[in-house]
C-alpha positions in Angstrom: -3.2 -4.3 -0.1 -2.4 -0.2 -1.3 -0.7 0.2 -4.1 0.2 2.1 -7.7 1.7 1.7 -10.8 4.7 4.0 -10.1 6.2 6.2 -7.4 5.2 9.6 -6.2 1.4 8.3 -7.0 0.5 8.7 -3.1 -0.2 4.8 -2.2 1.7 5.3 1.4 -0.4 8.6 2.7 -3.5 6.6 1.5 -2.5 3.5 3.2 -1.9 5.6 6.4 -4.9 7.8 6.2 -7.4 4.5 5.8 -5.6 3.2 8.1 -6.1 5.8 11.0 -9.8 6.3 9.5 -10.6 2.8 10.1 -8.9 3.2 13.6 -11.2 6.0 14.6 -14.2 4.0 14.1 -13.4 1.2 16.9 -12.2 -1.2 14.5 -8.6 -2.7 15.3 -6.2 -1.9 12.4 -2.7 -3.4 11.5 -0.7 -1.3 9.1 2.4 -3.1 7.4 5.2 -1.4 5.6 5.9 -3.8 2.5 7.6 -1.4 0.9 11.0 -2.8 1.6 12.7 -0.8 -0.5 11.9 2.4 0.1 9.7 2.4 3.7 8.4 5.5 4.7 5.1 4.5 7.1 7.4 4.9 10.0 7.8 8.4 9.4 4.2 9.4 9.7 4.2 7.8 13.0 7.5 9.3 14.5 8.5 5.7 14.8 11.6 3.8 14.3 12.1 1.6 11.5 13.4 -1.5 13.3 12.7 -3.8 14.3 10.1 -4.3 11.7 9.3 -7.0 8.6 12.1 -7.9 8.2 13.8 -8.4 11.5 11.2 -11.3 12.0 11.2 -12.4 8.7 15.0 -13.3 8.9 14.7 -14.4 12.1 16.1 -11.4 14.0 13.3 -10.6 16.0 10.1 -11.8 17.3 6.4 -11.1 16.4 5.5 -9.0 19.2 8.6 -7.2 18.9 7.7 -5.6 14.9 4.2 -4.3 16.1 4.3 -1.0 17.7 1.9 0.9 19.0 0.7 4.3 17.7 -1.1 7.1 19.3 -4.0 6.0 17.8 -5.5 3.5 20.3 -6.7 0.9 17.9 -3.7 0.8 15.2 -0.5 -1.0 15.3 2.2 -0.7 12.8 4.7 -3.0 11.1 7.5 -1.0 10.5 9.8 -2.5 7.0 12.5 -3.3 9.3 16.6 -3.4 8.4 17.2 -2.8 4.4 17.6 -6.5 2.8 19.5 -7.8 -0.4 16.8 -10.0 -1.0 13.0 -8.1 -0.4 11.2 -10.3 -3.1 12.1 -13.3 -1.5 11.8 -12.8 1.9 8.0 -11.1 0.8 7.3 -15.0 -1.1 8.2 -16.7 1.6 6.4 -18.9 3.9 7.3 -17.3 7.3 5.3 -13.7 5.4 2.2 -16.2 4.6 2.4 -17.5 8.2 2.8 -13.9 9.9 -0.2 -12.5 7.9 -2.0 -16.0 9.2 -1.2 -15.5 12.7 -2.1 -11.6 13.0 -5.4 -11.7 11.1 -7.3 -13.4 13.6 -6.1 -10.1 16.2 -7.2 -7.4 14.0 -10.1 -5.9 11.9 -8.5 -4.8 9.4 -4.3 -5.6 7.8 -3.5 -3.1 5.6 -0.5 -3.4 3.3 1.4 -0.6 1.8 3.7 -2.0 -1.0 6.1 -1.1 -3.8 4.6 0.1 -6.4 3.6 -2.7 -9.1 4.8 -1.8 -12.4 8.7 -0.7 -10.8 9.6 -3.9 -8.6 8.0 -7.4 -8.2 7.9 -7.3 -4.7 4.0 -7.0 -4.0 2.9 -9.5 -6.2 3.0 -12.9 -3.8 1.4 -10.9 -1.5 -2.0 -10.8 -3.9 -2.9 -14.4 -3.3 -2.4 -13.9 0.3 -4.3 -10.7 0.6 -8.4 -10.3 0.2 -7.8 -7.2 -2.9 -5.7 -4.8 -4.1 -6.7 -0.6 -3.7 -4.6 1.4 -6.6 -3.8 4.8 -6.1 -3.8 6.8 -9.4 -2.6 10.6 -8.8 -4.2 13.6 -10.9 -2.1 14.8 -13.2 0.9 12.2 -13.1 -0.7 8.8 -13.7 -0.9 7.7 -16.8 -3.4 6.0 -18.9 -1.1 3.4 -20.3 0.8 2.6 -16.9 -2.2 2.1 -15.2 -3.9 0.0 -18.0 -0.5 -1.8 -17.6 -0.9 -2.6 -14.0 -4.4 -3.6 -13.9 -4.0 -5.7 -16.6 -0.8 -7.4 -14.4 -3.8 -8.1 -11.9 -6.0 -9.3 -13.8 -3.0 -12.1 -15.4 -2.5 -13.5 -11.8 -6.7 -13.1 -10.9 -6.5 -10.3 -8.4 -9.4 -8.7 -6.5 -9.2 -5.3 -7.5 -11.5 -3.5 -4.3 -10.9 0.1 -5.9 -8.9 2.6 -7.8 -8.6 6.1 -5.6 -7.7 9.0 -7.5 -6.0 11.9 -5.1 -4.6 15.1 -5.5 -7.3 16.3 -7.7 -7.5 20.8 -7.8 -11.2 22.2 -7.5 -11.5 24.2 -11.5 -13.8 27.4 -11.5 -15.3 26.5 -7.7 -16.6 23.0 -9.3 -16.1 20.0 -6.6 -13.1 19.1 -8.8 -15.3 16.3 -10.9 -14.7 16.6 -14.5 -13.2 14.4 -17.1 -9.6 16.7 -17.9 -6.9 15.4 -20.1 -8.5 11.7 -20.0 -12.1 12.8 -20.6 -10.6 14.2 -24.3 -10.5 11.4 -26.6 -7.7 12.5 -28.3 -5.0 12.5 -25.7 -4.6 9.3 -23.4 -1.5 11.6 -21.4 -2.8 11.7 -17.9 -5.4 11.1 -15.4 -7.3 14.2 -14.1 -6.5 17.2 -14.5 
């Protein structure tokens, strides 16, 4: 599962760019758009939304119908699917436990891009039923205390944390773009990076 704490963080790019990355090296990769709410993996794929999640999940479609192919030999996508009333739900519900039963035995790899965790609820059945969580943390606009807030959300329902990936950090004074900025000063707890 690819998440963050709050919007704009990057969790969708990351869960695309892993995903083609893991692709590339012969390994067969699902990709699901969990983000009900506000899907965008489609886009980076030039596909349609629907059918997707949520067709199947209410019954509209079937399985083979939600996984399209991508230009990318090895990768399949699971497009969000039709806007819902009810995404929290429909992500709890048995028929999402049995879809994620039934594909994993086809693929690699399932990655999951979700809403971001501190902003909806939506992702949070999905833990038990996923093998980690990777949070994206963005340079300059995550904060200390939101993140703090979401891993320790994690940690209350005994989720695998399998990384934190910190993006969109700027190269200073021809460095690699390592150094401690506004968190490495002790004073100021404002932002990640720099």
């Amino acid at each position: 599962m690819i998440s963050s704490s709050s919007a704009g963080e990057g969790k969708t790019v990351t869960a695309v760019h892993l995903s083609v990355a893991l692709a590339e090296t012969d390994n067969k990769v699902l990709l699901i758009d969990a983000d009900l709410r506000k899907p965008k993996v489609n886009q980076y794929f030039h596909l349609k939304n629907t059918p997707g999640l949520t067709n199947y999940l209410g019954g509209l479609s079937a399985r083979e119908e939600i996984l399209h192919q991508t230009e990318y030999g090895n990768l399949t996508v699971a497009c969000a699917g039709v806007t819902v009333p009810n995404p929290s739900e429909l992500l709890a519900s048995a028929k999402m436990k049995s879809f994620l039963n039934d594909v994993s035995g086809s693929f690699d790899y399932i990655i999951i891009d979700t809403p971001p965790l501190n902003v909806v609820a939506d992702a949070f059945p999905l833990i038990k039923d996923s093998d980690g969580v990777i949070l994206v943390v963005r340079s300059g606009i995550s904060t200390y205390p939101e993140v703090d807030r979401t891993v320790k959300s994690l940690e209350v329902i005994h989720a695998k944390i399998l990384g934190i990936i910190l993006n969109a950090v700027k190269q200073k004074n021809g460095h690699s773009g390592y150094g401690y900025g506004k968190y490495g000063y002790y004073g100021s707890y404002g932002t990640y990076g720099g």
